[in-house]
TORPA-4810 file (N, C-alpha, C, O; in nm, 3 decimals):
<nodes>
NODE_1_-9.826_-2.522_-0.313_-9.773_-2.475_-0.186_-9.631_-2.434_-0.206_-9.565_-2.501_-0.286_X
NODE_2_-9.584_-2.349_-0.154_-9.452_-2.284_-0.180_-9.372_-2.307_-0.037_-9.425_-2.317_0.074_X
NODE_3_-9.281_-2.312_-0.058_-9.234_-2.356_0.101_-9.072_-2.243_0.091_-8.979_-2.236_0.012_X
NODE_4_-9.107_-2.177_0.209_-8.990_-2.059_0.183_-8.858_-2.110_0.269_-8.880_-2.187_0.362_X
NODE_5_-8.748_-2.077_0.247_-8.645_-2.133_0.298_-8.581_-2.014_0.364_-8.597_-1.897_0.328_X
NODE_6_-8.489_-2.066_0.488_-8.528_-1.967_0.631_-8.396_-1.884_0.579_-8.318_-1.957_0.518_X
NODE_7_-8.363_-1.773_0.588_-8.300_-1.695_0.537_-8.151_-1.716_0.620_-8.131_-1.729_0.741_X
NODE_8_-8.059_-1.713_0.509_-7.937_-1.713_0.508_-7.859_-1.608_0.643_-7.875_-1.487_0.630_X
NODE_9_-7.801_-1.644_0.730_-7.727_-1.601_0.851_-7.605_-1.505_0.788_-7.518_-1.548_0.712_X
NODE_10_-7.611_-1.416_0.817_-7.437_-1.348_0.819_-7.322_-1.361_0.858_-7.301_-1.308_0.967_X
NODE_11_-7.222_-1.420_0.803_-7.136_-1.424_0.900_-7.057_-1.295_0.976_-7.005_-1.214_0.899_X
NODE_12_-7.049_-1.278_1.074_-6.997_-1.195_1.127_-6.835_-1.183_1.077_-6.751_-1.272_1.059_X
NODE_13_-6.829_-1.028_1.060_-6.658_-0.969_0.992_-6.575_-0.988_1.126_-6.627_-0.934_1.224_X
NODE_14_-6.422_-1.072_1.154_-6.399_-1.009_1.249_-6.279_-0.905_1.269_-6.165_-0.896_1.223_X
NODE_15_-6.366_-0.823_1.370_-6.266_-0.740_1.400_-6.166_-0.702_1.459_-6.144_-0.785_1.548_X
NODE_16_-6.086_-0.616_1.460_-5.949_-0.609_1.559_-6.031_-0.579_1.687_-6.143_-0.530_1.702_X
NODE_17_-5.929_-0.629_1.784_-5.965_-0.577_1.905_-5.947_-0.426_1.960_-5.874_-0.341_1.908_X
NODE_18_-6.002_-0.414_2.039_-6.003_-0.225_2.047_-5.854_-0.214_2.107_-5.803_-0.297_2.182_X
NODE_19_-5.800_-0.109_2.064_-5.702_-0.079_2.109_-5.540_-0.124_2.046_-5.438_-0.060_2.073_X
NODE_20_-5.543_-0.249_1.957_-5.456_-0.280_1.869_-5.423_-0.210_1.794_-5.303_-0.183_1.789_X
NODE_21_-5.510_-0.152_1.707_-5.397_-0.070_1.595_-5.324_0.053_1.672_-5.220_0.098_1.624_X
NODE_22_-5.354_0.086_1.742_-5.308_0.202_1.864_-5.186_0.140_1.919_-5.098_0.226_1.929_X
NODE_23_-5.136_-0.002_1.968_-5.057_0.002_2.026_-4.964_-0.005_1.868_-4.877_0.074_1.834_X
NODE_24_-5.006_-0.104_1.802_-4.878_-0.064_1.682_-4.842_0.031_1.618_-4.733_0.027_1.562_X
NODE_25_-4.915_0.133_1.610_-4.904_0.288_1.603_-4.781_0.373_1.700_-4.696_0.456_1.671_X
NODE_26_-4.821_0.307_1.821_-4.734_0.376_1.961_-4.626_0.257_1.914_-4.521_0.321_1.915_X
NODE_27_-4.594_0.126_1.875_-4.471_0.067_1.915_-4.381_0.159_1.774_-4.272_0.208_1.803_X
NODE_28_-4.422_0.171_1.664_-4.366_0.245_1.584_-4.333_0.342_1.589_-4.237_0.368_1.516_X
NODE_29_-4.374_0.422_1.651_-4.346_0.589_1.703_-4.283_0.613_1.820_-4.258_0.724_1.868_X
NODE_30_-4.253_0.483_1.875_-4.171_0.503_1.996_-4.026_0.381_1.975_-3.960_0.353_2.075_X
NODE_31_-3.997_0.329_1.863_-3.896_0.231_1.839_-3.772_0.341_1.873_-3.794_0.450_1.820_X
NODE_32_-3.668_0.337_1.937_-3.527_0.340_1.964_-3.458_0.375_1.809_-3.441_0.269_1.749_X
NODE_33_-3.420_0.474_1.741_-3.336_0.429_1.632_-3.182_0.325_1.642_-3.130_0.304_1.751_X
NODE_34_-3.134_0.278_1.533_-2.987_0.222_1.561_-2.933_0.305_1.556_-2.970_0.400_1.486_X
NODE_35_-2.755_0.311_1.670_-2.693_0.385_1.644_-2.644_0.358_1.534_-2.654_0.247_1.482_X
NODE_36_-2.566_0.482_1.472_-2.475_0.461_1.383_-2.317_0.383_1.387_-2.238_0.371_1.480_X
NODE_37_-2.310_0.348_1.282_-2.189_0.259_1.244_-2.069_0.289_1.294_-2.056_0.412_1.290_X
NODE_38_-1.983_0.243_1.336_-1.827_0.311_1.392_-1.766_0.340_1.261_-1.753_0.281_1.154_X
NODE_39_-1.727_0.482_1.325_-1.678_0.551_1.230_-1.748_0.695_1.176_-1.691_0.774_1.102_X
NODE_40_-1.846_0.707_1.215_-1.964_0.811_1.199_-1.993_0.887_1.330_-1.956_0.851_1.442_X
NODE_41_-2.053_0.978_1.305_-2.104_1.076_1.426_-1.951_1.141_1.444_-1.840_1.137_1.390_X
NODE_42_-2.013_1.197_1.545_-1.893_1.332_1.584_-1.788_1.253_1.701_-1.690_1.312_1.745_X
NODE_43_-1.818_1.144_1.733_-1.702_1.059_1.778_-1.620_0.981_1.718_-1.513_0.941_1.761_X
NODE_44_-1.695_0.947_1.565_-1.568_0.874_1.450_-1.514_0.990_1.400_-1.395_0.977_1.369_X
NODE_45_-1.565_1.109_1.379_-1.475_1.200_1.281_-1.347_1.244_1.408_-1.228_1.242_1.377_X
NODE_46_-1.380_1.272_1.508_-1.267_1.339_1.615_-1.200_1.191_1.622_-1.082_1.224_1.632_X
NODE_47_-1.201_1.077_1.622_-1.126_1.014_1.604_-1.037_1.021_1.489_-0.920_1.060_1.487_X
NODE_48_-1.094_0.987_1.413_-1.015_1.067_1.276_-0.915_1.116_1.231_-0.813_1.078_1.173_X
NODE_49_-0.991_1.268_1.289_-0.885_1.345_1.291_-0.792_1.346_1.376_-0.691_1.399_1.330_X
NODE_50_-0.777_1.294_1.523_-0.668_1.229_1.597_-0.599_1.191_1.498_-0.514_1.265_1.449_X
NODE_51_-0.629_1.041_1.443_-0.564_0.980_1.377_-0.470_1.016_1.246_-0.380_0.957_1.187_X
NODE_52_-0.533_1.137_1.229_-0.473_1.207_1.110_-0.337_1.265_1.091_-0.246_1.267_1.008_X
NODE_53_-0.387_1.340_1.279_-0.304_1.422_1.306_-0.135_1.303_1.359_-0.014_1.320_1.348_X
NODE_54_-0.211_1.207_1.406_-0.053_1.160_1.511_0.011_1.120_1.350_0.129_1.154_1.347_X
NODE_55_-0.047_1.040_1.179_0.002_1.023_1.124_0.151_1.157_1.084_0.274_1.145_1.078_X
NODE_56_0.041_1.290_1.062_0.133_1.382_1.035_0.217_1.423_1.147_0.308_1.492_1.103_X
NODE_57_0.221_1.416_1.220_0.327_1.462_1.285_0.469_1.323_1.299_0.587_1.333_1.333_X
NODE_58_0.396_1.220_1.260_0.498_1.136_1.294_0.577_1.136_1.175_0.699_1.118_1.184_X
NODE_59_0.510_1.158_1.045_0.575_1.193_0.908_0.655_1.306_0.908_0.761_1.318_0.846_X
NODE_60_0.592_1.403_0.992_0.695_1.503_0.953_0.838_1.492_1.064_0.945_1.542_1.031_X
NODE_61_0.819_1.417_1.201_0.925_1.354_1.268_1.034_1.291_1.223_1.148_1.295_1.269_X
NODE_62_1.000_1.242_1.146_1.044_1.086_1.065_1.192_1.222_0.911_1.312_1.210_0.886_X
NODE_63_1.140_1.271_0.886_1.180_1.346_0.806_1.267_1.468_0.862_1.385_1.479_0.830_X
NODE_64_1.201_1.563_0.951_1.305_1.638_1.014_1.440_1.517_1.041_1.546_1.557_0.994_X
NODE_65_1.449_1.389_1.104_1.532_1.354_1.200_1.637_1.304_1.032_1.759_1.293_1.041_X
NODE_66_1.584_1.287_0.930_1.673_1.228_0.790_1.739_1.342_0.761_1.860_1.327_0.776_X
NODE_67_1.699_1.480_0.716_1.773_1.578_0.727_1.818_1.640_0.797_1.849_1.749_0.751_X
NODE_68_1.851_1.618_0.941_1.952_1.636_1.033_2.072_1.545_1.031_2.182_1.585_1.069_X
NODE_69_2.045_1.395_0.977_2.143_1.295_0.960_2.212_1.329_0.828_2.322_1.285_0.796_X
NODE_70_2.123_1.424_0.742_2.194_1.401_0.584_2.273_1.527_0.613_2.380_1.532_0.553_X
NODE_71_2.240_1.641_0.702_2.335_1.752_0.710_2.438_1.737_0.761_2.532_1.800_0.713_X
NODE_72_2.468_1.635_0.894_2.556_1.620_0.943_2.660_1.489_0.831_2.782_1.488_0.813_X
NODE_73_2.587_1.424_0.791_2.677_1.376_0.648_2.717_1.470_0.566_2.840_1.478_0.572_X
NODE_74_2.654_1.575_0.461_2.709_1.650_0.433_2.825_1.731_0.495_2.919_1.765_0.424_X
NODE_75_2.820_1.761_0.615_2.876_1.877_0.686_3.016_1.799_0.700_3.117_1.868_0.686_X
NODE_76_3.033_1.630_0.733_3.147_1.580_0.756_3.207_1.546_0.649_3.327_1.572_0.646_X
NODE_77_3.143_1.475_0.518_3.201_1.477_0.407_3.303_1.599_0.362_3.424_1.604_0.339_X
NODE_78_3.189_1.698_0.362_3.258_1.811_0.297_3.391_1.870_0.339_3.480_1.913_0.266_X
NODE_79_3.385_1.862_0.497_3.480_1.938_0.533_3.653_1.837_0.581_3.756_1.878_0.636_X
NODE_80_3.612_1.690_0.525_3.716_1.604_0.498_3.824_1.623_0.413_3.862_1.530_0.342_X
NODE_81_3.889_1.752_0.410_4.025_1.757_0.298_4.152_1.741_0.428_4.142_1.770_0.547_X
NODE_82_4.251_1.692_0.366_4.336_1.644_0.463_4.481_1.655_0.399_4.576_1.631_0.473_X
NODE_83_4.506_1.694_0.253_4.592_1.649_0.183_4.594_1.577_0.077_4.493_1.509_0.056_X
NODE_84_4.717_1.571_-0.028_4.702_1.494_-0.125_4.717_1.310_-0.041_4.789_1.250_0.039_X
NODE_85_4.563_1.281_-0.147_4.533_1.111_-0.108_4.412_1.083_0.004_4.339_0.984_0.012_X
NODE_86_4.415_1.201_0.087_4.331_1.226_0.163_4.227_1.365_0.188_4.200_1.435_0.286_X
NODE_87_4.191_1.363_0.060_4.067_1.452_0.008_3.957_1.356_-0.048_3.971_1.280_-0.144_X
NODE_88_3.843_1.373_0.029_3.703_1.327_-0.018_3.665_1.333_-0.124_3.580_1.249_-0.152_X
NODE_89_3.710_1.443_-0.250_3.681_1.490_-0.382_3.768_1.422_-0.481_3.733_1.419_-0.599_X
NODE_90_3.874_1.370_-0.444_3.985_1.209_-0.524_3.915_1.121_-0.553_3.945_1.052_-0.650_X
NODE_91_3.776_1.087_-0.464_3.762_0.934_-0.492_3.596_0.955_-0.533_3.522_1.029_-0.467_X
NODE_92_3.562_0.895_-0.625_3.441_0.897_-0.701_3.331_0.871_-0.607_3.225_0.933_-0.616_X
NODE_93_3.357_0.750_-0.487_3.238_0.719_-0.434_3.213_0.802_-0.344_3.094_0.832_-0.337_X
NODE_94_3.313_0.875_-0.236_3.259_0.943_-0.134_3.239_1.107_-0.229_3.216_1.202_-0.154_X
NODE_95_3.244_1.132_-0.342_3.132_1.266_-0.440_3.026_1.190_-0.384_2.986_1.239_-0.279_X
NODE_96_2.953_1.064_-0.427_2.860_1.044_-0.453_2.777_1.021_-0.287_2.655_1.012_-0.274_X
NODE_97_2.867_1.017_-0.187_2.807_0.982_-0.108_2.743_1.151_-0.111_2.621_1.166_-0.116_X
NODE_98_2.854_1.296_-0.107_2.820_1.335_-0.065_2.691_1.420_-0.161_2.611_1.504_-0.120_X
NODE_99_2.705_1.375_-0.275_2.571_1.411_-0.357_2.468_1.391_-0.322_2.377_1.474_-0.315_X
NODE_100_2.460_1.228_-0.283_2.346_1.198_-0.265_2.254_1.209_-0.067_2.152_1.157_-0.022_X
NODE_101_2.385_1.326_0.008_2.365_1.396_0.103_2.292_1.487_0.087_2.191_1.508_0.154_X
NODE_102_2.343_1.572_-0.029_2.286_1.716_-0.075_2.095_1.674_-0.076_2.004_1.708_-0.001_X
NODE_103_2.100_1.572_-0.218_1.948_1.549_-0.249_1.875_1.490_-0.146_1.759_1.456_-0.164_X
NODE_104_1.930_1.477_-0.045_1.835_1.390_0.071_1.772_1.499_0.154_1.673_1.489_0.226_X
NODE_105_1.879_1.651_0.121_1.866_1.789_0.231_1.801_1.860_0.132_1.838_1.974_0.159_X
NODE_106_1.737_1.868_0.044_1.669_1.904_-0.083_1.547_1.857_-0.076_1.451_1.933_-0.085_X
NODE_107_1.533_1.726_-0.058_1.384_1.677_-0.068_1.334_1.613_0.071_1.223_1.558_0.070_X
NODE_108_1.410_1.616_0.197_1.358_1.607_0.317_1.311_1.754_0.347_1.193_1.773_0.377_X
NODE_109_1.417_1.878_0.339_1.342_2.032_0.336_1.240_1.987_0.321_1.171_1.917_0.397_X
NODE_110_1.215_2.043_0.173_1.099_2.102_0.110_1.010_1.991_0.195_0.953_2.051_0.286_X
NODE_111_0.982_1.868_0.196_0.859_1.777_0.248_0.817_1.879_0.447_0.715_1.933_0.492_X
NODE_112_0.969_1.855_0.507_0.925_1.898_0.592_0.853_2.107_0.615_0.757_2.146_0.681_X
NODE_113_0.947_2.185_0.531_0.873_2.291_0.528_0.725_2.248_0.440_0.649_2.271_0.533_X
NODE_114_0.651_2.211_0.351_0.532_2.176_0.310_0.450_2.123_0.426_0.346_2.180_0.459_X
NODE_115_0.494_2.020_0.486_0.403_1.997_0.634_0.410_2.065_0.714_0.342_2.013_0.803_X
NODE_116_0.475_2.215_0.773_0.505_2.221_0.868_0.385_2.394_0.822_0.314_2.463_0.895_X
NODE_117_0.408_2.402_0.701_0.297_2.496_0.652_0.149_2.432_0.653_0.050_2.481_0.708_X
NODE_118_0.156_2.325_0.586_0.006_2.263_0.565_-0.061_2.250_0.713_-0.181_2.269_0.734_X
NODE_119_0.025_2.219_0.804_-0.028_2.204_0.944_-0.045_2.306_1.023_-0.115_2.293_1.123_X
NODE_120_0.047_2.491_0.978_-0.040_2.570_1.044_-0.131_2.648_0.994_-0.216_2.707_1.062_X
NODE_121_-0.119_2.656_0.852_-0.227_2.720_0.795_-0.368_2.638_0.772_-0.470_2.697_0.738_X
NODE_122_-0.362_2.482_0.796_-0.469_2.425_0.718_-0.466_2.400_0.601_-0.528_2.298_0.567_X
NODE_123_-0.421_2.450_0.534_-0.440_2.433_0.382_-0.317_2.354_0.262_-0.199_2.390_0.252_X
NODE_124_-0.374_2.256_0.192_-0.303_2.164_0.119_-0.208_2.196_0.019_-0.283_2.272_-0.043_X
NODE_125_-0.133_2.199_-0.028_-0.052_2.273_-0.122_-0.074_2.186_-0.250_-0.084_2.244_-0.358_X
NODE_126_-0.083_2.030_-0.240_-0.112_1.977_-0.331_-0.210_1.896_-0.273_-0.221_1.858_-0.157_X
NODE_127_-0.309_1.868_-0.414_-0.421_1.765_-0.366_-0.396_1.639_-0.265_-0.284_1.612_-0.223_X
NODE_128_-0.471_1.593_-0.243_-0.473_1.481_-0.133_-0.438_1.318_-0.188_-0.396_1.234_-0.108_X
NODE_129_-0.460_1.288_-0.323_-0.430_1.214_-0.364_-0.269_1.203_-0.459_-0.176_1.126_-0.433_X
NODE_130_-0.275_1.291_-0.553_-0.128_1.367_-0.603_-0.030_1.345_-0.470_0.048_1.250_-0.471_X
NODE_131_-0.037_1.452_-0.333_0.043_1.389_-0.249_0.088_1.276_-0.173_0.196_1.266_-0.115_X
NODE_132_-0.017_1.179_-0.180_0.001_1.035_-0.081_0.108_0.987_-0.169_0.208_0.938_-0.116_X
NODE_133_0.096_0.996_-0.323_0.174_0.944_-0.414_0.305_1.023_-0.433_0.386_0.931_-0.449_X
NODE_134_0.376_1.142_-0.442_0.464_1.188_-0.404_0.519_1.159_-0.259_0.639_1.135_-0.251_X
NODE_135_0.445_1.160_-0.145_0.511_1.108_-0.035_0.572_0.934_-0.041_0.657_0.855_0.000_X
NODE_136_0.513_0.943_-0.085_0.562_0.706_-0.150_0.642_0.725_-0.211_0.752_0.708_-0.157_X
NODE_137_0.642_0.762_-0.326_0.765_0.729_-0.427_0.890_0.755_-0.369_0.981_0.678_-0.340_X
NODE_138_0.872_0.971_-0.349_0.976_0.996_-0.285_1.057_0.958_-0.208_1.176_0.956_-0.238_X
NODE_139_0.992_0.901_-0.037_1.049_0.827_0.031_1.136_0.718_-0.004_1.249_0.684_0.031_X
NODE_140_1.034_0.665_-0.096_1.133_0.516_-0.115_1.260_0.548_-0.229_1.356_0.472_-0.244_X
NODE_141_1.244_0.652_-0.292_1.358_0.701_-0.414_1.474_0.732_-0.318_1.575_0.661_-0.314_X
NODE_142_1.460_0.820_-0.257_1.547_0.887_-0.161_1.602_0.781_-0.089_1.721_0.768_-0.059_X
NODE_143_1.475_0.677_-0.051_1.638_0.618_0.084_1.709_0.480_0.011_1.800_0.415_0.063_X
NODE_144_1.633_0.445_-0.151_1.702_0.402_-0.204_1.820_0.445_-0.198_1.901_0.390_-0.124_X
NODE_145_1.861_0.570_-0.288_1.975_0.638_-0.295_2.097_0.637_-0.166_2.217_0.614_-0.177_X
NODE_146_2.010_0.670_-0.038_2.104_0.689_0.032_2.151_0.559_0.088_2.246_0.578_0.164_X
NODE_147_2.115_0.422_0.076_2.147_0.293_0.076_2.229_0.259_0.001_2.319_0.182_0.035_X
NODE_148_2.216_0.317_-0.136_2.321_0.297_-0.248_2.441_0.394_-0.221_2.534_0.323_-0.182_X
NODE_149_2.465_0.478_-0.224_2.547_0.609_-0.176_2.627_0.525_-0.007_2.748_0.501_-0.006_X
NODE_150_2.579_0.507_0.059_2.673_0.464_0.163_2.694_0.320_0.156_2.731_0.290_0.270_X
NODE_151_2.690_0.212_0.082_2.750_0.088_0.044_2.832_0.105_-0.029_2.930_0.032_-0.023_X
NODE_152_2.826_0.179_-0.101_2.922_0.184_-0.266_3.060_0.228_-0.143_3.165_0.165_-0.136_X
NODE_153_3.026_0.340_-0.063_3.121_0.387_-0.004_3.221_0.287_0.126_3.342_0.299_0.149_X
NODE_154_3.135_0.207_0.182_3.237_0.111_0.260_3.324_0.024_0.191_3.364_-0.046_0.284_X
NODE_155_3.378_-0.016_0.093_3.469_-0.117_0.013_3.567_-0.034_0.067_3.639_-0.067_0.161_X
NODE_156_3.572_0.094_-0.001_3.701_0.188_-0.021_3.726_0.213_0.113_3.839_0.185_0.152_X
NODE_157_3.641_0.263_0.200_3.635_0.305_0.309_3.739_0.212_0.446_3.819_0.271_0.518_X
NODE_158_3.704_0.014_0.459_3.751_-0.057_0.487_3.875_-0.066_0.442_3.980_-0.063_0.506_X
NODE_159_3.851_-0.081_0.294_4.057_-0.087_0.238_4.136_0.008_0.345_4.223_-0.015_0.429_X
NODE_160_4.053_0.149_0.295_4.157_0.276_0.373_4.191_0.216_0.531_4.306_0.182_0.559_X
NODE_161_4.099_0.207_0.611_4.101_0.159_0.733_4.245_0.043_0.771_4.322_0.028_0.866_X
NODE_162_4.229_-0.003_0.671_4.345_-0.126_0.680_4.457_-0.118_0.682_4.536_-0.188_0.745_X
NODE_163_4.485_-0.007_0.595_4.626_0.066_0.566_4.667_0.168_0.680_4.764_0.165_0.755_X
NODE_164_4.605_0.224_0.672_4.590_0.366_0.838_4.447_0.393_0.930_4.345_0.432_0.874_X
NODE_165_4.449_0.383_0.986_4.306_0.464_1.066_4.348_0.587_1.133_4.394_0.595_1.247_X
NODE_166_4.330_0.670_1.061_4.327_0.802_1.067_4.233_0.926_1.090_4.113_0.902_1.090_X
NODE_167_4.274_1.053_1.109_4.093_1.155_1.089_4.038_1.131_1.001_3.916_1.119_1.011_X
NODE_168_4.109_1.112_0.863_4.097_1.106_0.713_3.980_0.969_0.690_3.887_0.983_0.610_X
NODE_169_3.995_0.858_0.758_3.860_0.778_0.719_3.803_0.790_0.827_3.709_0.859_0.787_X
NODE_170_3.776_0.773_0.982_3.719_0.836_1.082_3.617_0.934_1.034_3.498_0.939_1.065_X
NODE_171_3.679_1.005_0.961_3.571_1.093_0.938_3.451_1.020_0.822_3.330_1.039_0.826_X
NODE_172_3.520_0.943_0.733_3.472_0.863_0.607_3.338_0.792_0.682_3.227_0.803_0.630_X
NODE_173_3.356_0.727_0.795_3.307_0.641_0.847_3.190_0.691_0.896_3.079_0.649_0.864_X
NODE_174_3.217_0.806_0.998_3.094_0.899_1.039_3.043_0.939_0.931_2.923_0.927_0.956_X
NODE_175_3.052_0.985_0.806_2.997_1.035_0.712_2.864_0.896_0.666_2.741_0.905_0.669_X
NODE_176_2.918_0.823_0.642_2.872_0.697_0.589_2.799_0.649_0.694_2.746_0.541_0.668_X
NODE_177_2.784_0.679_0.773_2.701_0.586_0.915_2.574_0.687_0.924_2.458_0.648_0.934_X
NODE_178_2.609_0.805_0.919_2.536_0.906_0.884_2.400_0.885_0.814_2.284_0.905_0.848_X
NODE_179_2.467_0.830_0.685_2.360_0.809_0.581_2.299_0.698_0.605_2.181_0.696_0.568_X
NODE_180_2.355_0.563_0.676_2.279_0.466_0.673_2.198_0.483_0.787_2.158_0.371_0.820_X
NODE_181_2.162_0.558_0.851_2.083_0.657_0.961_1.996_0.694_0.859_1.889_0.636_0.876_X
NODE_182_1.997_0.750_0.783_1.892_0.854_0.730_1.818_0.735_0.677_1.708_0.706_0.724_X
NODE_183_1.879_0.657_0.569_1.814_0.539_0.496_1.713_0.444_0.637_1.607_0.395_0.598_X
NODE_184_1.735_0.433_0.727_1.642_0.341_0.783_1.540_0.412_0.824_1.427_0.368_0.804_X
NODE_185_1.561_0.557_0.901_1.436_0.671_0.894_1.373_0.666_0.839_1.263_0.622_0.871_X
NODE_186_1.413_0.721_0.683_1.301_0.740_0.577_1.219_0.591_0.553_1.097_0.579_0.559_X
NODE_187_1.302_0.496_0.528_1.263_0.348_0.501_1.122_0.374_0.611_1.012_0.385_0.557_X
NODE_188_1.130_0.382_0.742_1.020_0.414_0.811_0.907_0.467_0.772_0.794_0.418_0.769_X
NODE_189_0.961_0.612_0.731_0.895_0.683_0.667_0.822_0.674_0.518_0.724_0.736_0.477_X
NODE_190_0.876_0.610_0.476_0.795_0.541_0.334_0.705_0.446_0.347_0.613_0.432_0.266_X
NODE_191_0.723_0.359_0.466_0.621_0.248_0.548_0.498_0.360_0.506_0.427_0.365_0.405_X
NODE_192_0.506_0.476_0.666_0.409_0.528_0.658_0.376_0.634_0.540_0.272_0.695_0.562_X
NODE_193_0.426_0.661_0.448_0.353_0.689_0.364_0.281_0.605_0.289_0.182_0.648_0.230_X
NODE_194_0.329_0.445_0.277_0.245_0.363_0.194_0.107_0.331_0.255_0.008_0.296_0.190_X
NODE_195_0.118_0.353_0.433_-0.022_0.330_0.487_-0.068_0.445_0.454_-0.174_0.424_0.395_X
NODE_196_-0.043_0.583_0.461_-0.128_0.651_0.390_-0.223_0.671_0.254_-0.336_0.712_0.232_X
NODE_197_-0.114_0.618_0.178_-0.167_0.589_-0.005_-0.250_0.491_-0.017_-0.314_0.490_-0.122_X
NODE_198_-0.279_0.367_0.097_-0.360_0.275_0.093_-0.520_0.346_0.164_-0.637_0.326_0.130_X
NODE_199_-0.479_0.408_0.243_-0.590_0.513_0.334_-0.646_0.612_0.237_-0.753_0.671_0.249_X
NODE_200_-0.580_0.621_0.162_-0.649_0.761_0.079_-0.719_0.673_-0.041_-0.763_0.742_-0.133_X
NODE_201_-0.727_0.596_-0.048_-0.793_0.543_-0.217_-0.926_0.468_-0.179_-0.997_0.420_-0.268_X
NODE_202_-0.966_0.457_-0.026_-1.086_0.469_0.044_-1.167_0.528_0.050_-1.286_0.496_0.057_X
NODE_203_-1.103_0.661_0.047_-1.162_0.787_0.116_-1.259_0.843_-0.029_-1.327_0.946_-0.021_X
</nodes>
């Protein structure tokens, strides 16, 4: 006798419910993208360039106002002759003040004609990195100088004072006050060029 054994059941597969893969289909095709990061899109770049712009203009502010202080130093130095003992060209330090007048009206120019071109034509005269680094050094060379140039000059300047106060140091004095004007400008101005040179090695 053979005895048959009742046949094995299937288990049933199960399946998704109707309509599931459809909605994850639709939640994917309808997700929101993220905005973008600050700093991106056409509202970080016009920021930007705001920002670009108030830098340059405040650089080139900062610089017109040093060579208006170094001309009017020059202009009083120079025209200080008064007589023997009281000529500006006798005494070694006020040459140097007014030398280091000249080079302050030499290299504030040229910076401010270079920005004042780069800003209406658009176009860079020197690369973008080359300049952050000429605007740094320079600044800080220059108002070195003119820090050194009008200290050296008050010793002598006070003596004279002591003995007479006259046009003859009056004028010494304006000359020299002059410069220590220009030196705290630029000093400014070398600030912001160093935030620039830190801004550009980002970019």
């Amino acid at each position: 006798m053979f005895s048959s054994s009742p046949p094995s059941e299937k288990v049933p597969t199960p399946t998704a419910p109707p309509g599931s893969v459809d909605v994850e289909n639709d939640d994917s095709q309808t997700q929101t993208p993220l905005p973008p990061p600050p700093g991106y899109g056409v509202t970080g770049i016009m920021r930007r360039w705001r920002h670009e712009d108030v830098l340059k203009r405040g650089s080139l502010a900062f610089r017109a106002l040093v060579f208006l202080f170094s001309l009017l130093s020059f202009i009083i130095m120079a025209t200080n002759s008064h007589g023997s003992g009281r000529n500006f060209d006798e005494y070694e330090e006020f040459r140097y003040v007014l030398a280091i007048a000249i080079l302050s009206l030499l290299y504030t120019g040229l910076q401010s004609w270079r920005q004042i071109h780069e800003m209406s034509t658009g176009k860079q005269i020197i690369s973008g990195r080359n300049l952050a680094l000429i605007d740094f050094f320079g600044d800080q060379i220059i108002a070195y100088l003119l820090l050194s140039a009008a200290s050296s000059a008050v010793p002598m300047t006070n003596r004279m004072r002591e003995g007479a106060d006259n046009i003859f140091t009056d004028a010494l004095a304006a000359s020299i006050s002059m410069e220590f004007f220009a030196f705290f400008i630029l000093g400014l101005s070398a600030m912001l060029s160093g935030y620039k040179l830190v801004k550009q090695t980002y970019i």
